[in-house]
N, C-alpha and C positions, 0 to 999 in steps of 0.2 A: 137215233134217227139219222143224223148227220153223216155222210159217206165218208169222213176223215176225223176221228174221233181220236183226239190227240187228248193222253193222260199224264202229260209231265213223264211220260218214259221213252220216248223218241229214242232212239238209239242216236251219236254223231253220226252223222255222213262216214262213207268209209266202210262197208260192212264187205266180206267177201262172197263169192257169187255163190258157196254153198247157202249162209246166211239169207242169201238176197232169196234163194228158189225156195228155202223152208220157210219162211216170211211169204214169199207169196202164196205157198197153199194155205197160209195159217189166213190170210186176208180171202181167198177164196172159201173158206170155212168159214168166217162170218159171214160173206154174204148169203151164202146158203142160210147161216141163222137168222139172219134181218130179212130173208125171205118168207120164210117160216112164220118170223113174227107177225110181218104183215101182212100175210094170210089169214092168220091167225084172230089178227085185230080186226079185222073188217069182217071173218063170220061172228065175232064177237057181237064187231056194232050191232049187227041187227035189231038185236034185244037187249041192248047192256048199254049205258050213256058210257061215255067216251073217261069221263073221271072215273069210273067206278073202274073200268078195267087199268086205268094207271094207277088205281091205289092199290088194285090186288096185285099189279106186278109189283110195289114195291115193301108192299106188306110180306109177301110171300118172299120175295125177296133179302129180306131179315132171314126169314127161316131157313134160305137155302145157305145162306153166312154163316147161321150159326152152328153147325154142324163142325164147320173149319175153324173155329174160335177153341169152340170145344173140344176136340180132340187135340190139339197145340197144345191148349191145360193141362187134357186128362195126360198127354206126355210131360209136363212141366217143361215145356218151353215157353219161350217169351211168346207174346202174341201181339204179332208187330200195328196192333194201334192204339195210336197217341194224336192228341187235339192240338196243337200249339198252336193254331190260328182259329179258334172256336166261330168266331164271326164270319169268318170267309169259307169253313166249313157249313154255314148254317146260308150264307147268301147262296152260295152255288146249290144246297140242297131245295132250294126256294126256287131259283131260276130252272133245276134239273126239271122239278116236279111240272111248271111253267109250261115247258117244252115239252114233256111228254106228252102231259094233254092233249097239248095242241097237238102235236105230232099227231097223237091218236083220231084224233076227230079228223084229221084230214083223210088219215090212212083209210077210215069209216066211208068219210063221205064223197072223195075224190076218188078216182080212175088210180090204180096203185102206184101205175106208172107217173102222172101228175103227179101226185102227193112226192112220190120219192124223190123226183127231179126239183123240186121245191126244197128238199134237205141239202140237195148240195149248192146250195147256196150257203150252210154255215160257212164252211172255208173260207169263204169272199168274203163275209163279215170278219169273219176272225182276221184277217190280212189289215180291214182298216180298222178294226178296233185294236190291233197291234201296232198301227202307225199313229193313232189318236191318244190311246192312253199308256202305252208301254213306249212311246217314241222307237220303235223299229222302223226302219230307214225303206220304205217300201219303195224302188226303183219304177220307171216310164212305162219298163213293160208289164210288173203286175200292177198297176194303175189299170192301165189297156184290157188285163184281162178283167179285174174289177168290172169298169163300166162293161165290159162284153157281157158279163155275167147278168149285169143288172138288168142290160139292154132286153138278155132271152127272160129274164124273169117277165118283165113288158110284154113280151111276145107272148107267154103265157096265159098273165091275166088279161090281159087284152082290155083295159080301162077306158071306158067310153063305148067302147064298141060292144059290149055285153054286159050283163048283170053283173055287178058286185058280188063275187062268191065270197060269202064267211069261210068257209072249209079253206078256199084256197090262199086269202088270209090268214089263218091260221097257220097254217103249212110254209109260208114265211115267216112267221113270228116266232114260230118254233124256232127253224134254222138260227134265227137271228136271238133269239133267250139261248140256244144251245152253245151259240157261238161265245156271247158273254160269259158262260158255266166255262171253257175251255179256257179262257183267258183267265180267270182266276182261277181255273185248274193248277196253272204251271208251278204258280210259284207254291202252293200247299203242297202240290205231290212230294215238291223237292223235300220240305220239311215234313211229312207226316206220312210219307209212301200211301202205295195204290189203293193195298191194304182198307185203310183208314178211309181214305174218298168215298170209297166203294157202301163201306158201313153205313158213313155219313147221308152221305146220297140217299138211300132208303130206309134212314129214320126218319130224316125230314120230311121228303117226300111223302109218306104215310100220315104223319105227325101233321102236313100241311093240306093234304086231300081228304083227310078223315071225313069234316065236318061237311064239304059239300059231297063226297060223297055219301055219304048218309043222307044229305037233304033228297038224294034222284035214287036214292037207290031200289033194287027192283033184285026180286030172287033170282037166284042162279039154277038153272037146270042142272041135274045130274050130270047129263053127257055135255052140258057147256063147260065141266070144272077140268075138262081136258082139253079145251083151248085154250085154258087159264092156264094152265100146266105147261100147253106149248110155247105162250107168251112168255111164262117166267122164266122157262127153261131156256129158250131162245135168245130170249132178251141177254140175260147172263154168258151164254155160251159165247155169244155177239161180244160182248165186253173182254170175254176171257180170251179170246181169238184175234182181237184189236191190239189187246197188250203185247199178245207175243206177239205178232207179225211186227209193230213199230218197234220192238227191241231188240229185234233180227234184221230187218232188214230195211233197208232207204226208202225214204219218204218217198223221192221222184220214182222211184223203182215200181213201188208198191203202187202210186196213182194210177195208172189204169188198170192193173187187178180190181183195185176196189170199182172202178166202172162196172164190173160185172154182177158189180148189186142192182143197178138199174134194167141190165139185162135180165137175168134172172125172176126179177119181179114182173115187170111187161109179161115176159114168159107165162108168171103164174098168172098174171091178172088175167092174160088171155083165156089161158087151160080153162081155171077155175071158176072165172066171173064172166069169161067172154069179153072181154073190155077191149077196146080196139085204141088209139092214138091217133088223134087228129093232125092233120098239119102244121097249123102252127104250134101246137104241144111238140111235136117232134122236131119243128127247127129250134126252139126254146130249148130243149135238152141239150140240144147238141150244142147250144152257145155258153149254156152252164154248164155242161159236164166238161169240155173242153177249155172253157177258164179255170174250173176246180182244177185239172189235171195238170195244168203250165202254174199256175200258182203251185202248187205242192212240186213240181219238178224245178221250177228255177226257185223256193227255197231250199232243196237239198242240193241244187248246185251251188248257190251262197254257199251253204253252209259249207260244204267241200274246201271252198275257197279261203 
């Protein structure tokens, strides 16, 4: 969900400008897949509760893993996963599961372009939960973007002045469980590679939606098992297109390539659903997209540093 999905593989600062341009198509290739997905997910909603389709993405999920498990084997190679932090494997698979959900229901039941604008707020969480519980030293001006960020979320939900949207609640809570998932990302990647996350993540996940999904569950149409296919497939490709780009190429580089997820989506939502962007949703983008973007560029000029 989250427009900056950091796996513990970040590349340092420093990449060269071949790096930097194959890094950017590889981030432009996810957002086409997180487009995809969320097309995907909202002709879902229609007929499908919003749990039901994140436990088939992670159900299915497994099985698209395990193909690459097994053939490693059937070569006798090692097959690079291992548990050493079983606990912080099993919370992050708890908060992934969290966030998808949510994620989902918003993508369902918000404007695509709202719901999307609402993920990138993870980044802005991840900044102060990296200043709160990791003690990183966050400076005056991502402070500034911070509250800017929070200020367009405001602008979004517009409290007081309109109904309570559940969806668009959730559409923050995501960001903000996805953003927790990233910060205990960092330190297990180092110890148990991507590999492992990845597995992790959609045992749980399954292991954690089973039982409410099953409580709402509702049959799947024949021709709806090929939106389930685009989700999982999407969803995945999304993941496997995030890794390479942050291992090629700089964070600040790469932030506003990954904008072109929110572009791209608006795009679809229009095509597809007709969905139009109100005023204040459009100045609210542009106050979060534009602190996600200076937050991820003055961390990789830290980091440079």
């Amino acid at each position: 969900m989250p427009v900056l999905p950091d796996i513990g593989l970040r590349r340092a600062a420093g990449s060269s400008d071949s790096e930097n341009r194959v890094g950017a198509w590889w981030m432009i290739a996810s957002c086409i897949a997180a487009t995809a997905m969320s097309v995907a997910v909202r002709l879902l909603g229609d007929t499908m509760p919003s749990i039901q389709i994140a436990f088939l993405r992670s159900i299915l999920g497994i099985l698209l893993l395990a193909p690459l498990f097994l053939s490693a084997a059937a070569r006798h190679e090692k097959v690079p996963v291992r548990f050493t932090r079983p606990w912080l494997h099993l919370i992050r698979g708890v908060l992934f599961a969290l966030a998808t959900t949510g994620g989902f229901h918003a993508l369902t039941h918000l404007p695509l372009a709202t719901a999307t604008t609402l993920f990138f707020l993870a980044p802005v969480f991840s900044t102060v939960f990296a200043a709160v519980f990791a003690g990183e030293k966050v400076g005056p001006g991502r402070w500034i973007a911070v509250a800017a960020a929070f200020a367009g979320a405001l602008i979004i939900l517009r409290p007081g002045l309109m109904p309570l949207d559940v969806a668009m609640v959730l559409g923050v809570a995501s960001a903000l469980l996805f953003a927790l998932a990233l910060l205990i990302t960092r330190p297990i990647s180092e110890a148990d590679g991507a590999a492992s996350i990845m597995l992790s993540s959609a045992v749980v996940s399954s292991v954690v939606l089973v039982i409410p999904a099953l409580a709402v569950w509702v049959s799947v149409p024949f021709a709806s098992w090929g939106l389930v296919a685009v989700v999982v497939l999407a969803s995945s490709g999304r993941t496997f297109a995030d890794v390479r780009s942050y291992s090629l190429a700089d964070a600040g580089f790469l932030a506003p390539f990954a904008f072109l997820r929110l572009l791209f989506i608006a795009a679809a939502g229009w095509i597809v659903f007709h969905e139009g962007i109100d005023g204040p949703t459009l100045a609210g983008a542009a106050v979060i997209v534009g602190s996600s973007v200076f937050i991820a560029w003055r961390e990789a000029r830290l980091r440079r540093h």
